[in-house]
VMD Tcl script that draws the C-alpha trace (Angstrom):
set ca {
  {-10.15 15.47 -41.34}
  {-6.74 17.55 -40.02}
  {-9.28 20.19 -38.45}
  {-11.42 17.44 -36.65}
  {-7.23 15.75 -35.22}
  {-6.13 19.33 -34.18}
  {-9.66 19.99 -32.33}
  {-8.95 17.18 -29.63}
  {-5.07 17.09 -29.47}
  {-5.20 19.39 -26.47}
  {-7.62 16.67 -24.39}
  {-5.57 14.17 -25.74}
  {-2.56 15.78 -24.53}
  {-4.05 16.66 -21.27}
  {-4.99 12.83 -20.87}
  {-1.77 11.17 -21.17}
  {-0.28 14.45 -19.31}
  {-2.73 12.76 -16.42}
  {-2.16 9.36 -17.01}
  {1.33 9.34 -16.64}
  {1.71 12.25 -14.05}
  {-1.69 10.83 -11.66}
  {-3.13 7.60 -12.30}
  {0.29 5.21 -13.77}
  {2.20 5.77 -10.21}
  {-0.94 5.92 -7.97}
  {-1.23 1.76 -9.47}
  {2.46 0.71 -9.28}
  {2.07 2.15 -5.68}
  {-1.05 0.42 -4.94}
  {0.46 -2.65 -6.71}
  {3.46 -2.27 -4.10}
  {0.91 -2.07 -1.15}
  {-0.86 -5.81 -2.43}
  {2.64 -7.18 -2.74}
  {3.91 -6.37 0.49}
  {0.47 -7.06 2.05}
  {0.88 -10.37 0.73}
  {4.26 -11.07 1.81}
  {3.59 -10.42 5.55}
  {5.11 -13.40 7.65}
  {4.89 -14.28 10.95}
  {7.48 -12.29 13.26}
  {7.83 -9.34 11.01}
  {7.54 -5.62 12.37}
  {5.07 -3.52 11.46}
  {3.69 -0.18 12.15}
  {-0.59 0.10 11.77}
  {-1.70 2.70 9.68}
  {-2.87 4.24 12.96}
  {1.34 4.30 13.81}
  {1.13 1.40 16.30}
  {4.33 -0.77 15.91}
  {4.30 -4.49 16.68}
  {5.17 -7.56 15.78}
  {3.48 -10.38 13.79}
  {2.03 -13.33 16.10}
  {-0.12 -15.47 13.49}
  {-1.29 -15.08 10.05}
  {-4.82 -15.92 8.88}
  {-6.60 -15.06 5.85}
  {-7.50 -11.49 5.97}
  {-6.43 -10.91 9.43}
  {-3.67 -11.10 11.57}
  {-2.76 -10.74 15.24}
  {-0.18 -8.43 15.94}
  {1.82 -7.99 19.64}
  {2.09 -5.01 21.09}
  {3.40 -5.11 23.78}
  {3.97 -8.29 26.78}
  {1.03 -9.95 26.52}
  {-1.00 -7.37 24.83}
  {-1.86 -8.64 21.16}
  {-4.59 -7.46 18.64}
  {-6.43 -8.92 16.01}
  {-7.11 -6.49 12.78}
  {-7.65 -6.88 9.38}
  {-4.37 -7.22 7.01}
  {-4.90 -4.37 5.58}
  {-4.79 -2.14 8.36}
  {-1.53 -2.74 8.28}
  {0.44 0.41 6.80}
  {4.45 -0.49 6.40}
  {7.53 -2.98 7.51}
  {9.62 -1.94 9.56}
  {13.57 -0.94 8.46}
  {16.32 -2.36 10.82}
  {17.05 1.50 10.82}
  {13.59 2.45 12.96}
  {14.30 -0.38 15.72}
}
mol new
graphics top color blue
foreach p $ca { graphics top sphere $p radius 0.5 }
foreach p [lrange $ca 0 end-1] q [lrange $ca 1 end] { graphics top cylinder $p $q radius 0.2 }
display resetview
């Protein structure tokens, strides 16, 4: 019974060596991403995860439109959207 234990300690140890160094913060990080995704309000800045920074015009279920520049605004999907912008990179 002890033999059989010690035989798969190492891949037991090598899993939770994983699970805590890999997969637990890749979810609280993706768990950050839904929250903020979900907390996106109309006027915020953003930058697009292809580094174009705008501002929030309107809100709809999985998209948004997002200004640009003066009278340049684009519609993309919610998730396309990468980070909030700090006062700090204004």
């Amino acid at each position: 019974m002890n033999e059989g234990l010690l035989t798969f300690l190492p891949i037991i140890l090598l899993f939770a060596i994983f699970y805590f160094l890999l997969i637990r913060p890749q979810q609280q990080q993706q768990k950050k991403r839904k929250e903020m995704l979900s907390n996106l309000q109309k006027g915020d800045r953003v930058v697009t995860i292809g580094g174009i920074f705008g501002i929030i015009k309107e809100i709809r279920d999985d998209t948004l439109v997002l200004r640009i520049a003066d009278n340049v605004n684009v519609k993309m999907a919610r998730t396309g959207i990468d980070r909030k912008v700090i006062e700090e990179e204004k």
